[in-house]
BAZAFI-198493 format. One record per residue: residue number from 1; x negated, y, z of N, C-alpha, C in turn. Coordinates in nm, 2 decimals, m for minus. Layout:
! BAZAFI-198493
NUM;X;Y;Z;X;Y;Z;X;Y;Z
...
END
This chain:
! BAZAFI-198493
1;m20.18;m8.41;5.47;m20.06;m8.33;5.48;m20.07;m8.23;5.59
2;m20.05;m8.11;5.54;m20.07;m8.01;5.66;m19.96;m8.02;5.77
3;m19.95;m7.96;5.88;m19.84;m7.93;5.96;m19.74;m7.90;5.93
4;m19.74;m7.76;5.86;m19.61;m7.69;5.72;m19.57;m7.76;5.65
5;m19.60;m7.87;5.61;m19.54;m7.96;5.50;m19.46;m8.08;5.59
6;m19.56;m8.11;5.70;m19.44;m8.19;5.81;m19.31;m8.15;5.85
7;m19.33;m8.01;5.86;m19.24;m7.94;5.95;m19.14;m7.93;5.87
8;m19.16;m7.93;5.74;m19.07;m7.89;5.59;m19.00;m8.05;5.55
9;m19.04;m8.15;5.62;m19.01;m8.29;5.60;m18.94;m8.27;5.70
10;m18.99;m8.24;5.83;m18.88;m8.35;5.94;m18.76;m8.22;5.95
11;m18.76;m8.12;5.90;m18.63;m8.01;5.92;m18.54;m8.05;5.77
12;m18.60;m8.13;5.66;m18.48;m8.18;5.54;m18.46;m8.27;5.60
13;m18.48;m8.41;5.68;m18.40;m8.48;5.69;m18.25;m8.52;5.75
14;m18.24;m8.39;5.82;m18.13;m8.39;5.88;m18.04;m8.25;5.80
15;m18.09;m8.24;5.66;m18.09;m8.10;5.63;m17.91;m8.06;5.56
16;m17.80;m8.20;5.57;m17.69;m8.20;5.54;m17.59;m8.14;5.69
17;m17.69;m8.17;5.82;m17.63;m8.12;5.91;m17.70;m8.03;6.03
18;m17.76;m7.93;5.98;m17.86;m7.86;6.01;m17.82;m7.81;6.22
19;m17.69;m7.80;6.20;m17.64;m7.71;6.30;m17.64;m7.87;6.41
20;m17.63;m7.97;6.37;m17.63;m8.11;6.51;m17.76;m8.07;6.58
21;m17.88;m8.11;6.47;m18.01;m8.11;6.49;m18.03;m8.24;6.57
22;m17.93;m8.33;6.50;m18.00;m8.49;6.57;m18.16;m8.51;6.50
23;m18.09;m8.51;6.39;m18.19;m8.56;6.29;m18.12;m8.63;6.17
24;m18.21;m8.76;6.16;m18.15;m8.86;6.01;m17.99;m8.88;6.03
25;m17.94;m8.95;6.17;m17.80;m9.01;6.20;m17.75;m8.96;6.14
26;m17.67;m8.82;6.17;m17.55;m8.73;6.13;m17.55;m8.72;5.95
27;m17.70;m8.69;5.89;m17.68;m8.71;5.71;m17.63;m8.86;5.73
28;m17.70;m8.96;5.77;m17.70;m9.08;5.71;m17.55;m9.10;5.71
29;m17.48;m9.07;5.87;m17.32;m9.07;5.85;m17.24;m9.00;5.72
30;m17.29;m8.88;5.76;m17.24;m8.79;5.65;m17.20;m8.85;5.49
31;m17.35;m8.92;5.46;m17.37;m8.98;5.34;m17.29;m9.08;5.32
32;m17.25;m9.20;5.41;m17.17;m9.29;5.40;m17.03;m9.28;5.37
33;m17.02;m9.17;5.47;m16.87;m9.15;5.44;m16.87;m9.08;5.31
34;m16.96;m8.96;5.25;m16.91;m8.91;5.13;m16.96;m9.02;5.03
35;m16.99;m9.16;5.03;m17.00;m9.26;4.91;m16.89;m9.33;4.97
36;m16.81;m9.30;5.06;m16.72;m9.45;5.09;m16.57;m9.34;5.01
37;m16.60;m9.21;5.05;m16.45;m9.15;4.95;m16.45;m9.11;4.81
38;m16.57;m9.16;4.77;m16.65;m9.11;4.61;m16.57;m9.31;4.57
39;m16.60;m9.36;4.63;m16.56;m9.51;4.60;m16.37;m9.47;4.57
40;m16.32;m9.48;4.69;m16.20;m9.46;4.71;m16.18;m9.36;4.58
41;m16.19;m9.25;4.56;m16.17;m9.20;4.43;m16.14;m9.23;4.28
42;m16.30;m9.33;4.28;m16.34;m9.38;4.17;m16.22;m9.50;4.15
43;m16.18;m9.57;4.27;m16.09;m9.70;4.27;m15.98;m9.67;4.25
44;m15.88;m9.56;4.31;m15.79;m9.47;4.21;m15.74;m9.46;4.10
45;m15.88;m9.39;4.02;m15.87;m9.33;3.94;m15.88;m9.47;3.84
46;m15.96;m9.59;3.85;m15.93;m9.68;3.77;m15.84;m9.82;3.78
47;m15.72;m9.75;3.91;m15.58;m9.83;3.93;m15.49;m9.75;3.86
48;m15.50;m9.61;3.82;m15.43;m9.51;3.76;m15.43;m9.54;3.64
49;m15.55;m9.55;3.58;m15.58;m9.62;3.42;m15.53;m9.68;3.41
50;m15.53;m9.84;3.45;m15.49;m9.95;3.44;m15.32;m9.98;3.43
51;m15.27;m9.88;3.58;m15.16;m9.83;3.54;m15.06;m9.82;3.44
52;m15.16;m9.69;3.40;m15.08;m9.62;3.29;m15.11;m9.72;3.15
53;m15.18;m9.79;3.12;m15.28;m9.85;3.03;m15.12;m9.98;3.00
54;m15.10;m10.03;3.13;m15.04;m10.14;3.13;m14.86;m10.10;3.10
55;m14.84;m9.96;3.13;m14.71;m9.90;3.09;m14.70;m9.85;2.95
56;m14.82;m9.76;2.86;m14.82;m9.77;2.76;m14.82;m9.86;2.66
57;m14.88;m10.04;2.72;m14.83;m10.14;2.57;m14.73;m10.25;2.66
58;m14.66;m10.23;2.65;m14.56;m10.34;2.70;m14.61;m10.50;2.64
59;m14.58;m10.57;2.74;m14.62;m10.66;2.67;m14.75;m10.73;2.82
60;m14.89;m10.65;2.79;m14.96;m10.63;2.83;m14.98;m10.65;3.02
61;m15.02;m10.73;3.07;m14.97;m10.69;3.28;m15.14;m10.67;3.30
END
């Protein structure tokens, strides 16, 4: 692996928060938190369904 191709690795891995310039931390944070409100979303959206699911047949809890 040349130099250029190192330099081209260790400047992506921090490449979601370019302007810290920690490094990995700040993506890795970054990343957690945008799967922990991608979650929260997802769990919403299929309390909303359920919701509505359980208003549409009466009967049904």
């Amino acid at each position: 692996m040349s130099a250029v191709e190192q330099s081209r690795l260790d400047s992506g891995v921090g490449s979601l928060s370019p302007r810290l310039g920690i490094g990995f931390f700040p993506s890795g944070l970054e990343i957690s938190f945008l799967l922990a409100g991608l979650g929260f979303v997802v769990w919403g959206c299929a309390l909303a369904t359920w919701r509505l699911r359980a208003q549409a047949e009466p009967g049904v809890d």
